[in-house]
Each structure stands twice: as C-alpha cells, then as structure tokens.
N, C-alpha and C positions, 0 to 999 in steps of 0.2 A: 356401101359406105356413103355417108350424107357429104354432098360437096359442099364445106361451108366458105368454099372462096368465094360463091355467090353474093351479088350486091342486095341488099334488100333497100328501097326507096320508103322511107318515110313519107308519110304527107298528112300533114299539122301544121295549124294557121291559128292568129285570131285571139283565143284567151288561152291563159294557163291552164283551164279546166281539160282545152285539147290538146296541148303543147306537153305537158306534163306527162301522161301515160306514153305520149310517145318515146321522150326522152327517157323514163322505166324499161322500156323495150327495147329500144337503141343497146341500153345496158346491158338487156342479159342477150341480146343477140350477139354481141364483140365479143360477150366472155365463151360463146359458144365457139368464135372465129369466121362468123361470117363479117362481111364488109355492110357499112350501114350508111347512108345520108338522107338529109331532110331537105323537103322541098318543102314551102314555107310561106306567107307573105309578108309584108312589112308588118305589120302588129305580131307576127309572130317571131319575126325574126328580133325583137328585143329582149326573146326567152334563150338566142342561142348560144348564152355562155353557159348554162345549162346540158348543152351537146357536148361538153366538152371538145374532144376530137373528129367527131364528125360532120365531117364536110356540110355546108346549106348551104342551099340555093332559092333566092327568093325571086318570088315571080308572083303577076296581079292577080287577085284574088277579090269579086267582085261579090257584094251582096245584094240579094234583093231588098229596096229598101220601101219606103211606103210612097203612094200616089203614083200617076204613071212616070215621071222625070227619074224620080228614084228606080223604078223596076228596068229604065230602059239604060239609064247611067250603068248598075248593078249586073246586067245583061253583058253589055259592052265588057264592063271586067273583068264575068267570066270567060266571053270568050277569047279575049286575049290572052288570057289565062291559059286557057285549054291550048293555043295555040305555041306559046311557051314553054306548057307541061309536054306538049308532044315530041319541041324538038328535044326536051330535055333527056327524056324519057327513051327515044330512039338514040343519043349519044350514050349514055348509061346503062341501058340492055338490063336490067333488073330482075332479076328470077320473080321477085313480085314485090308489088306494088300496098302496102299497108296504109290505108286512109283513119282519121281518127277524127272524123265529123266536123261539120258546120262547113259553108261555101268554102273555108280558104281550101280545105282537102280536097273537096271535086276536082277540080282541073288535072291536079296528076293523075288521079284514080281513073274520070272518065276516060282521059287520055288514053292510057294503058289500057281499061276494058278494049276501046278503038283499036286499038296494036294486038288482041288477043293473049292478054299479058297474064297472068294470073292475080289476082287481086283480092284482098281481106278488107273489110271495112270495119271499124272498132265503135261501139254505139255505148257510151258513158252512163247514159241516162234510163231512166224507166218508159221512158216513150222516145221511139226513134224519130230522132231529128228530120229535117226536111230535104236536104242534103244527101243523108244514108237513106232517105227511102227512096230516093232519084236513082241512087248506084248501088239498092242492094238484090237489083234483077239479075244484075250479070256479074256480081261478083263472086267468086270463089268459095271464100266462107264468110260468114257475119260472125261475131266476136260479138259475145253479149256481154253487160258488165251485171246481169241480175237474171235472175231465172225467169220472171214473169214481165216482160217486157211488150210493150203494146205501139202496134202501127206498122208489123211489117204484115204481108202478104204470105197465106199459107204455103207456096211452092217455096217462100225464101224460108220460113221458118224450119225446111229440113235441112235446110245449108245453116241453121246457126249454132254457136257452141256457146256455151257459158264459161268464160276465163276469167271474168272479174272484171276490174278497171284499176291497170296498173300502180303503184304507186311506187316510190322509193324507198328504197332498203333501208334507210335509217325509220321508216316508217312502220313496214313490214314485220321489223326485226322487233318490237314492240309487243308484237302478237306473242309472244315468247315469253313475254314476263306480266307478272299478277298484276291487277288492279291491287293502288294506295289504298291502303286502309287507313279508315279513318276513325280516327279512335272516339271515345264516348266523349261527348266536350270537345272533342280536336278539331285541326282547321277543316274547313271545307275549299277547297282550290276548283274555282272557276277559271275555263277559259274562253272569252266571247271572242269569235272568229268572225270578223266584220263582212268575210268577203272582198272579192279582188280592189276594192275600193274603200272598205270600213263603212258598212251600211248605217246611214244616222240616223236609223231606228233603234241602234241598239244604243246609239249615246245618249238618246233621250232616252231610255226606259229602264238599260240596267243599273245603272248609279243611280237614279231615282229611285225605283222599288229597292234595291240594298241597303238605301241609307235610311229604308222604314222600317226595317229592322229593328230589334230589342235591344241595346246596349250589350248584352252578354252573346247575342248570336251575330251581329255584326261583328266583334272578338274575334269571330271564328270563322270570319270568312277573309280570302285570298282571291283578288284578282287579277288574272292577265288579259287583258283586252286590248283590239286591235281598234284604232279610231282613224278617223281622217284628220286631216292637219287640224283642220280649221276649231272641228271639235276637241282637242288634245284637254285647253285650259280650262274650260267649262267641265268636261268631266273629272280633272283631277281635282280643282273645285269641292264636288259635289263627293266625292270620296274622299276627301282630306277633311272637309269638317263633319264626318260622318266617322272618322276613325278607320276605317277603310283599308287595309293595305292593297294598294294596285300600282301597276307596273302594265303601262300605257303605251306603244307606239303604234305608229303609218301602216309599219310591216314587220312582220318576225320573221327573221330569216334563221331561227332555231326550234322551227316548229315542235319536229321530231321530240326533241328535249323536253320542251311545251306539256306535250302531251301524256308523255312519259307519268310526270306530273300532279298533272289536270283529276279530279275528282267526276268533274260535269263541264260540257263543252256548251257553250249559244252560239248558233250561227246562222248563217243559211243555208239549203240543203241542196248545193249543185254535186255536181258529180263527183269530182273529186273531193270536196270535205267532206261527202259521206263517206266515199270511199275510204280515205286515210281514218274516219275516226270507228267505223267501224273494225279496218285493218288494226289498229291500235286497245279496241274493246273497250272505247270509252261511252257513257251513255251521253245523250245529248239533246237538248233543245233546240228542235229545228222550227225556224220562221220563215218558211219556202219565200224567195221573192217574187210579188202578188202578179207580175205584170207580163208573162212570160204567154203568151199566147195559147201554147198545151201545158201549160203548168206544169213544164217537166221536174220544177223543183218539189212540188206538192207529191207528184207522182214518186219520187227518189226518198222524200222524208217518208211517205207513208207505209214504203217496202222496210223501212227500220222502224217504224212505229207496232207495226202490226207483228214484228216479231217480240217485240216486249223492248227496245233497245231505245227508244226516246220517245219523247213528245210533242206533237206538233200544235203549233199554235199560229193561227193566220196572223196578217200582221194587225188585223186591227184589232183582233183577239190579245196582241200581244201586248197591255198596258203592265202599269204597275202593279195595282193591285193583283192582276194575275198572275205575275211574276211572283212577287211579292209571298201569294198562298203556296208556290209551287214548290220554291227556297224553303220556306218554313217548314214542308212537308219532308224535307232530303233534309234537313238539320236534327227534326225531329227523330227521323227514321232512318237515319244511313244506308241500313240496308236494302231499302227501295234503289238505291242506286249502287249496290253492287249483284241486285239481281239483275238489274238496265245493263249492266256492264258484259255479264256473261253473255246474252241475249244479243247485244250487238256485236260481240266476237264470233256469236256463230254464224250471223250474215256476213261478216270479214271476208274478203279473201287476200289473204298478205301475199300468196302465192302466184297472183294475178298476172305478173309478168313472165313467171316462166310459164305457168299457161298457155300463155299469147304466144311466146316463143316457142314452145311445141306446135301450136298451131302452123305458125310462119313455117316453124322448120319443116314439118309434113305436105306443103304447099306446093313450098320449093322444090321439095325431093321429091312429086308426084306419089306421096303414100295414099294409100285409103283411107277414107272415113275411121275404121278401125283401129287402125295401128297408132292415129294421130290421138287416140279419146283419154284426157287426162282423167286422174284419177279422182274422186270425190262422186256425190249423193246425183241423182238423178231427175229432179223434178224436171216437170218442163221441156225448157230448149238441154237441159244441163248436159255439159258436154256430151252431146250427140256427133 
C-alpha cells in the first residue's frame, strides 16, 4: 500500500512558466493525500497565493548572469542557496525531491541529490534548460513535457518519461469540450496572449494588420488581447476607429474562460502557453521570443507547428501585412482552423499532472519502471 503521508518538496522559482506546473502537481498530489511544500525564491514566491495551502519556504536563488561580476555575484547565490536547500531539506526528510527548472530549482534538487534523496526533475521546454542538464545525472527520473526533446545525454534519456507540462484543471478540463464553430459570416474571436509582460510586438502589429481589414471582415472579428499599461490607449485607439470589438487588459486572470472561447490564439511560444493552448485544442500563432539563447521558444512553437496545430512566424517575419494575409486566409476559410484545432489537441496533454503525479507517486513508493508507465502512445522518450 502507497504511504501517502510522505512529504513531497517542491522546488519552483522565478517565472510562472516554472511556478505554474508545479502548483498543477501540488494539486493532484494533496488530492492523492500525500503532504506537499514549495521551496521557492523571491520572484517565485509572489506566485504563492496560487499554493493555496501549501507551506513555502523561500530561499536565494542565484543566476548566472553575463560578464564575470555577473557569473561570480550568481555563483555566490547559488551557493548559499544550496546551503539553505540543505538545512531545509534535512529538517523536512522528503520522500523526494521534484525540481521544475531554471536556477531558482537547483539548490533544493542538488541539495537532496547530496543527501541521497530521490529526486524528478520536470523540463517544460523542447530543449533542456541549463539547470536540468547540471541535475539530470543523478536524478531519479526526468519528466518530459514533449516526446522529442533535445540536450540531455543518452544514459539520462533512459531515465525520462513523457507526462506533459502540467497545467490547471480549469484549463485541462477544456480538452473535453469542441472547438466554436464558426459560422459562414460569423465572428472570428481572437485571443493575443502577450506573455508574462504583454510583448509590444503584438501592440504594434496586431491592431494595425486588423484595422487593414475590409469593412465587412473587420465586422467579424473579436478581440481579446493582453497589453502593457503603457500600450493599453494606443491600441484601443487603433481598434476603435477601425470598428474593432476588443477587450484589452495588463492580465487576464480568466484565462481558462478566455479560451473556452477563443477561435485562434497570438502569442509567444513558452512553455506553458503552449502547453495550455494546446491542452485547450486551440490553433495558434506563435512568435517565439527572438532572444532566448537555445531558442527554446522556436523549439516549443515548432513541436505544434509541425503537427499541423499553428504557425510560426519569427518576430521580424511578424509585420502587418503578414498578418494581415494570414487573418484573411481563416476568414476566408474557417475551416483551416478547425483542422489547426484538432491537431493541436492531439499534441495536448490535459492529463499532464496526474502523469507527473504517477511519476512522483512510483518514486516515493520505490516501484519499477514498469508499474509507474502511464498510459498513452509511445514515441521517443514517451512514457518509458
């Protein structure tokens, strides 16, 4: 019988791209009845009303940053970090230890490797961050969020599984129901997803290509878009004397609803807005952001590109006029995008967190590779 009085230790720092699946899992781990808390560090810890009841514990979390001042500042942080993570980590005695990428996770995960802890590392992206490939030698299992994933090392690639990249059950639960139909002449509902900031590429490009629009196809479009402050007046501007219907804020804290929705999504393609919009089976235009070192976003759009579920366009590919052609083609053709819509439901995985949570819970218990393999298709790493 599986002890689930066990504690499981989160460790999630940094942006909501990592904070988010962790708080997914948190979730279906307490409905299982095991005990759960997050170690954390300050950028992360202004996501912890999102943990609801679960304990956090924050502690420094350093990054490596550019020039040497930067790498040896960054150093410093993690090591105090690690030193933190340890006493933490030995007062809390964790059955294991679940890291969910970028520096601020290292510190507890190393830690706990140190202690002979058992430990899962969780890798969101299409190419494994620099973080998970420092701690995915001695970890446990690796947790993929995509079957074709690139950057680990062939001894770790027998230790990974494919479970997805968590998302929230109001998200999940989407997977459930059909894509809007859109009728012949009827609206087209746009949702541009600006990212954790409201990228101002989209405030300059998409009100601009919409309002070039025909007077009868502009009719029939519906906008929800996410902006930054500064950009809010300018773009409602530029959709109010275009006739435009939008509905414009900073942040949507009704995503879920959102998307429900939503016809066609714009955004950029991190981990998590792929994840949910695929979770969700919506098609989408993704604009990787350009500036990313391993272009994990390029990498992430083009795992849903290539299964028919969106399109990518670089950002300086991303003007009006291409926009512009790309709109007229889904007005034209509706059903161009409710073929995008199937396509990206089949790369979905809504079920991603009790995935993980099988994972976790097989870890803890000391089961075999075998007993823990959820259920679904096999390419690749896929649940191995």
């Amino acid at each position: 019988m599986t002890d689930t009085s066990k504690l499981i230790l989160l460790s999630a720092g940094g942006t909501g791209g990592h904070v988010f699946p962790a708080a997914a899992l948190g979730r279906d781990l307490i409905s299982r009845g095991y005990r759960v808390e997050l170690v954390t560090d300050a950028r992360g810890s202004k996501f912890a009303n999102i943990f609801e009841d679960i304990p956090v514990h924050v502690i420094s979390a350093g990054t490596l940053g550019r020039g040497l001042v930067g790498k040896v500042r960054g150093a410093a942080g993690l090591a105090f970090g690690i030193l933190q993570a340890r006493k933490l980590v030995k007062k809390l005695k964790p059955a294991v230890v679940a890291g969910f990428g970028g520096y601020p996770s290292f510190p507890a995960v190393f830690a706990a490797q140190g202690m002979k802890i058992d430990t899962i590392i969780h890798e969101q992206n299409a190419i494994v961050g620099r973080a998970n490939v420092m701690l995915a030698g001695r970890a446990s299992r690796i947790a993929l969020s995509m079957p074709h994933v690139h950057g680990l090392e062939p001894a770790d690639n027998a230790r990974a599984v494919v479970t997805g990249n968590p998302v929230r059950e109001e998200i999940s639960s989407l997977s459930y129901k059909p894509y809007p139909i859109i009728q012949p002449d009827g609206i087209l509902r746009i949702f541009v997803m600006g990212g954790s900031l409201g990228a101002h590429v989209f405030s300059d490009v998409v009100p601009a290509a919409l309002s070039r629009l025909s007077p009868d196809y502009r009719a029939r479009i519906e906008v929800v878009q996410q902006c930054r402050e500064s950009d809010i007046e300018n773009v409602r501007r530029i959709y109010d004397a275009a006739g435009i219907k939008a509905e414009l804020e900073t942040f949507f804290r009704d995503v879920p609803d959102r998307l429900a929705h939503t016809h066609l999504v714009i955004g950029r393609s991190g981990a998590s807005t792929v994840a949910e919009v695929t979770a969700a089976g919506r098609p989408a235009i993704f604009v990787p952001y350009p500036h990313h070192a391993d272009q994990q976003q390029k990498a992430n759009a083009d795992m849903v590109a290539d299964a028919g579920g969106a399109w990518v366009m670089t950002q300086n590919g991303f003007t009006e006029e291409a926009l512009l052609a790309r709109i007229e083609t889904f007005l034209q053709n509706p059903q161009t995008l409710f073929r995008a819509a199937e396509a990206a439901r089949s790369v979905g995985r809504p079920d991603a967190a009790r995935r993980l949570g099988n994972l976790v819970m097989a870890v803890a218990s000391g089961w075999d590779g075998e007993a823990m393999r959820p259920q679904g298709p096999t390419p690749s790493n896929e649940d191995k």
